[in-house]
N, C-alpha and C positions, 0 to 999 in steps of 0.2 A: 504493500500500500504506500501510496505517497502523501508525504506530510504538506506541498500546497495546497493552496484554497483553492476554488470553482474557479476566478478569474486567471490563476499562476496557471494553471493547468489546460485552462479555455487559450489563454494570450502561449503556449508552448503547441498547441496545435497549430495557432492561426499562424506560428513561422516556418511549419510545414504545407499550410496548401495556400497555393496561387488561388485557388477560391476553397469552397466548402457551402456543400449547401445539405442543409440548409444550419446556420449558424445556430438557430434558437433551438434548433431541435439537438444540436450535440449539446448544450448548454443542458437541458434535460435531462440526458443520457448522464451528462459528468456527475450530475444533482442526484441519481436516482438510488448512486452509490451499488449499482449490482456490479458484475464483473465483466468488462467490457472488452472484445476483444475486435483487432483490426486487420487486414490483412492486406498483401497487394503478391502476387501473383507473377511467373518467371518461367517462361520457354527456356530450357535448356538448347542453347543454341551454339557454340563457341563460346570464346574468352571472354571473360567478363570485363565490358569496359568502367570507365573511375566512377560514372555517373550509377549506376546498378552498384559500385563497391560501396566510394568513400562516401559519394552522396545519400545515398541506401542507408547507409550505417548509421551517419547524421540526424538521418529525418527518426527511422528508426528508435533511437536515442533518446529523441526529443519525446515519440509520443508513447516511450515504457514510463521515461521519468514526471510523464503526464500522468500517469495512471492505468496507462490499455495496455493489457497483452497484446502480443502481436503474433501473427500466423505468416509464416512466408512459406507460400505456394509453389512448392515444384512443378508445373506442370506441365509433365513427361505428355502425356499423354494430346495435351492441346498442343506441341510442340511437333507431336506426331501426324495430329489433325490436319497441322498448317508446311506440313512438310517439311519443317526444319531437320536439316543433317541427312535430307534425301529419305524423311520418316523412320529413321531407323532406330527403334527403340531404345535397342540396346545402346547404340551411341549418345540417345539424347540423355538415359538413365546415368551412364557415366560421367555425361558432361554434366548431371546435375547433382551429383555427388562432389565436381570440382567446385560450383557454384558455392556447396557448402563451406566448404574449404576455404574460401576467398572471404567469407561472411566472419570466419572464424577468426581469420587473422587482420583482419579492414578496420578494427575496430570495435565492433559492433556490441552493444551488452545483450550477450544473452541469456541473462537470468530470468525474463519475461520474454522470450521468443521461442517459438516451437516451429518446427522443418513441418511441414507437413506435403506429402506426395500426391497427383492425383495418379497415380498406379495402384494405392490403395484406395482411394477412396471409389474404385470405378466395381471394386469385389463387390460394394455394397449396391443391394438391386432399387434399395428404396432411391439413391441418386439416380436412377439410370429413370424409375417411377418421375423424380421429380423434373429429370431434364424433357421428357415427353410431355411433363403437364405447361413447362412454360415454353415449350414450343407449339402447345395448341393454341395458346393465349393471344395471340397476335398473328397478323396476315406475312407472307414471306417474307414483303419489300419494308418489314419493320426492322427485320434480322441484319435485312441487306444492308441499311445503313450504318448498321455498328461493325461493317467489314474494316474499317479502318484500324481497329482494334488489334487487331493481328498483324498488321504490318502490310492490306493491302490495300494498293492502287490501281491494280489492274482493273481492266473490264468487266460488267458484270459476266462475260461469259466464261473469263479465268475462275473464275468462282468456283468451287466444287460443292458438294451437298455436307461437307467434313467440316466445310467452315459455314455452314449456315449452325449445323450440330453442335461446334465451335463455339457462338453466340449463346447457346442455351446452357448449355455445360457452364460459360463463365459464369452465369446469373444464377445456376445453382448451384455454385461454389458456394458465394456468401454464404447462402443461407445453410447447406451443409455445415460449413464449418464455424455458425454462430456469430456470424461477423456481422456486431451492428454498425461498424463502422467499415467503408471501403477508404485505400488509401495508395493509391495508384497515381500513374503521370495522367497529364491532361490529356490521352489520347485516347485515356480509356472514359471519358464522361459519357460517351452515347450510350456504351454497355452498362454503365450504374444507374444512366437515368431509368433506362429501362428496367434496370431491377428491381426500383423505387417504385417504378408503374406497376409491375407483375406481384410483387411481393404483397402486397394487401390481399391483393385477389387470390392468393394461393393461400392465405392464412397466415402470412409470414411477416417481416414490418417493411419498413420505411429505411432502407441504410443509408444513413448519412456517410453523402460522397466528399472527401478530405484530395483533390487534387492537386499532387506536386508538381514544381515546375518541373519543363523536360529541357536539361543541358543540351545546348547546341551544340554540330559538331563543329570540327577547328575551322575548317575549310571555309572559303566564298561559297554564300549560302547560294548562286546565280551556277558557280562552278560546281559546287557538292551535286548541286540534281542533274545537271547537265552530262558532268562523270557518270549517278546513277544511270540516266537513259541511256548511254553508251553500254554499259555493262550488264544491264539488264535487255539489252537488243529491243528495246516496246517503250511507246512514247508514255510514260506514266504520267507526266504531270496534265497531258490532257484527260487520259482515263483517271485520275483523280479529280477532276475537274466536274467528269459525270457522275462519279459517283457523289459525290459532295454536294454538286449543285443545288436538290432539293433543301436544302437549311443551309443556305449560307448568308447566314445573320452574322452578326460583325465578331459573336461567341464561335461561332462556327468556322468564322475563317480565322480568328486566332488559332484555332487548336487545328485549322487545315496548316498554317504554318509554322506552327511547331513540329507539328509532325515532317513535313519538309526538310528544317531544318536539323532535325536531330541529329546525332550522332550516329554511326552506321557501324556493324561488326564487320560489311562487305567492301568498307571502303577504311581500311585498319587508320589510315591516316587524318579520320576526322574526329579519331579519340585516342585516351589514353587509357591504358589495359592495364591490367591491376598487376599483372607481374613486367609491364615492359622496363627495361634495362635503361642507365639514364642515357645512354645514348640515342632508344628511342623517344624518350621526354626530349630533349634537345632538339632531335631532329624534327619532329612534330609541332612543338611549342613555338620554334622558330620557326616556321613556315608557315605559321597560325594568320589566319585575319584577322588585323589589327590597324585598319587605319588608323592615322594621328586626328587627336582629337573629335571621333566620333566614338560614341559610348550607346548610340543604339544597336543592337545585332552584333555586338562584339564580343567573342565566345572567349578572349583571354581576358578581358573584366567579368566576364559570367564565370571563369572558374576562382577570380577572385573574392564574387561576390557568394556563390553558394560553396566553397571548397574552403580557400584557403582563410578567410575571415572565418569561418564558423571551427576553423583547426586551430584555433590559435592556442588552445591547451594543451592540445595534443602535439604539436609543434610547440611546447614550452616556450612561447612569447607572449607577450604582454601588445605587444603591435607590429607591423612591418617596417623594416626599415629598406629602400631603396639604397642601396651603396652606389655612386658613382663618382668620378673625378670632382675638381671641383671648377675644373673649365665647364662641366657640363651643367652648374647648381651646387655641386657637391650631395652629403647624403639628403635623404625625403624621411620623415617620419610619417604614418599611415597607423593612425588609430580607427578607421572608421572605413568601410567600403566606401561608404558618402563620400568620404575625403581624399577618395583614391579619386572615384567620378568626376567631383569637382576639380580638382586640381589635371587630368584626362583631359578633358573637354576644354579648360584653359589654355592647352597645349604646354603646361609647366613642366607635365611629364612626357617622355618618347615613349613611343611601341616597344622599343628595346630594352629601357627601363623594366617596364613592366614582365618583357619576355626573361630576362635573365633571373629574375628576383621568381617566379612562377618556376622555372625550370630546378632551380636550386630550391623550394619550396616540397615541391612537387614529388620530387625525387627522394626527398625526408617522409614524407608519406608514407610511399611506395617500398621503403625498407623493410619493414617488419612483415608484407605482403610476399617479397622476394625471399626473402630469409624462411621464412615458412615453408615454399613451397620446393626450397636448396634444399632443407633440414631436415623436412618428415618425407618420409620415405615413401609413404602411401599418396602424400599428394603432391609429390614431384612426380609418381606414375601417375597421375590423375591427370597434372596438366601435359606433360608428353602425349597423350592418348587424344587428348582433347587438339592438340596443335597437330596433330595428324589426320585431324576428320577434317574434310572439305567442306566450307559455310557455305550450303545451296542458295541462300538469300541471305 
């Protein structure tokens, strides 16, 4: 149990979601003092990159030391659905055993967190009872819109009948696994809303959706999709386009361009992977987009502002200090993200500033993540097996 009050606990959630809806109803939930638990949910698919690590760990953190258990969702089986690792079970079951592995040593507390698989929970017939009753609920083209959820933009005709299954299977997670709170990226809001809609009608509640933000990746957001199209051979950004069109309200096209610009496991250079070596931080950090003084869409203030500001304990500092010559200013002290923005946008700092101090950051992190998976023996074979399987998507 935790010793804050209703607001310490209410103001530790609201710095993990970019929205939450709906706000008065978690407010209730926190009041009602039963035991509360949340979950968010993970395709074993390749390497886990820093946003699923460190970022995960953070948010994580935030909403034990709130008061909610947490549930993190292997799911093998939806990963299977959606054809990750060319559906190979066994591969994806391996790569989410590495997943564990990376959660273990990220940081992460888990004195309030439980692993849980959907390869267990698919034995049980009453889920399989529940996933049929909320696929009666609703006409097809309801399903079709929370395709995004999975990671596609293809055409409705890529579509298969695995991910419309897909769609209902996520919706009867929650409620299998007691989750009155959902606590996913913003890509997943279509599938929560609908389980907000379905869940009354089935006997079930109302989850209150807790949306975090989704890390950008490194790359030119213009370049990152245009790479995709190329290596995906198929125009997506149009076929997202159709699929999307029906709701694209100004909510809707935020979370159409998040999803855009997110990080990618097919495109390794638009993130940082929880065991890469600092020559890969370097190499990646330094080729990052980072125009001079703009601070909109700029993915090396986004990992300073949800990463490296939110480590600063864990990085034993008290605030960041910029080191540079003193032809160039000499040092910056950096007590505040704010402070980093403002001074960004003034052009008082360079790109370079910023890259170096992130890179040497970064790579402090990343230690006790590489060291782990040098040291134990099980999950140095874990992630070798995993860097051997080819990311289909």
């Amino acid at each position: 149990m935790t010793n804050l009050n209703i607001e310490e606990r209410l103001n530790l959630i609201k710095q993990v979601g970019e929205e939450i809806i709906q706000e008065d109803e978690l407010k209730k939930l926190l009041e009602s003092n039963e035991t509360l638990y949340a979950y968010d949910g993970f395709e074993p698919s390749g390497q886990i990159h820093i946003a699923q690590g460190i970022v995960r760990a953070i948010n994580v953190n935030k909403m034990t030391k709130a008061g909610i258990k947490f549930r993190m969702w292997v799911a093998d089986w939806h990963a299977m659905a959606n054809n990750k690792l060319g559906g190979d079970l066994e591969k994806i079951k391996t790569t989410g055993k590495y997943f564990i592995e990376v959660w273990k040593a990220s940081g992460m507390d888990l004195t309030n967190v439980e692993f849980k698989w959907a390869s267990d929970m698919v034995k049980n017939s009453d889920y399989w009872k529940l996933v049929l009753n909320i696929g009666k609920s609703n006409a097809l083209k309801r399903f079709i819109r929370t395709a995004e959820m999975m990671g596609r933009q293809e055409s409705l005709d890529s579509l298969t009948g695995a991910h419309i299954i897909y769609s209902c299977m996520q919706v009867a997670d929650i409620f299998m696994l007691g989750a009155k709170i959902t606590q996913l990226g913003m890509d997943q809001r279509k599938v929560n809303m609908l389980a907000r809609e379905i869940g009354p009608l089935l006997g079930y509640w109302k989850p209150v959706v807790v949306s975090h933000h989704m890390l950008m990746g490194l790359q030119n957001i213009k370049n990152q999709n245009n790479e995709t199209v190329k290596q995906s051979n198929n125009d997506t950004s149009r076929a997202a386009e159709r699929l999307l069109s029906s709701s694209m309200d100004p909510k809707a096209a935020s979370i159409k361009r998040a999803i855009e610009r997110k990080m990618s496991k097919s495109l390794p250079d638009s993130a940082i992977f929880m065991t890469d070596t600092t020559d890969d931080i370097k190499r990646k950090i330094n080729k990052a987009y980072c125009p001079e003084g703009i601070v909109e869409e700029n993915p090396i203030l986004e990992y300073y502002k949800y990463i490296l500001f939110e480590s600063l304990d864990k990085l034993q500092l008290q605030n960041i200090v910029l080191t540079r010559p003193q032809k160039f200013g000499g040092p910056v002290i950096l007590n505040s993200y704010e402070n980093l923005e403002r001074l960004f946008k003034e052009k008082q700092i360079h790109p370079l500033d910023i890259k170096s101090k992130a890179i040497e950051l970064l790579d402090k992190l990343l230690q006790p993540v590489r060291r782990h998976f040098e040291e134990n023996s099980e999950a140095k074979k874990l992630l070798e097996q995993v860097k051997s399987f080819q990311i289909t998507r």
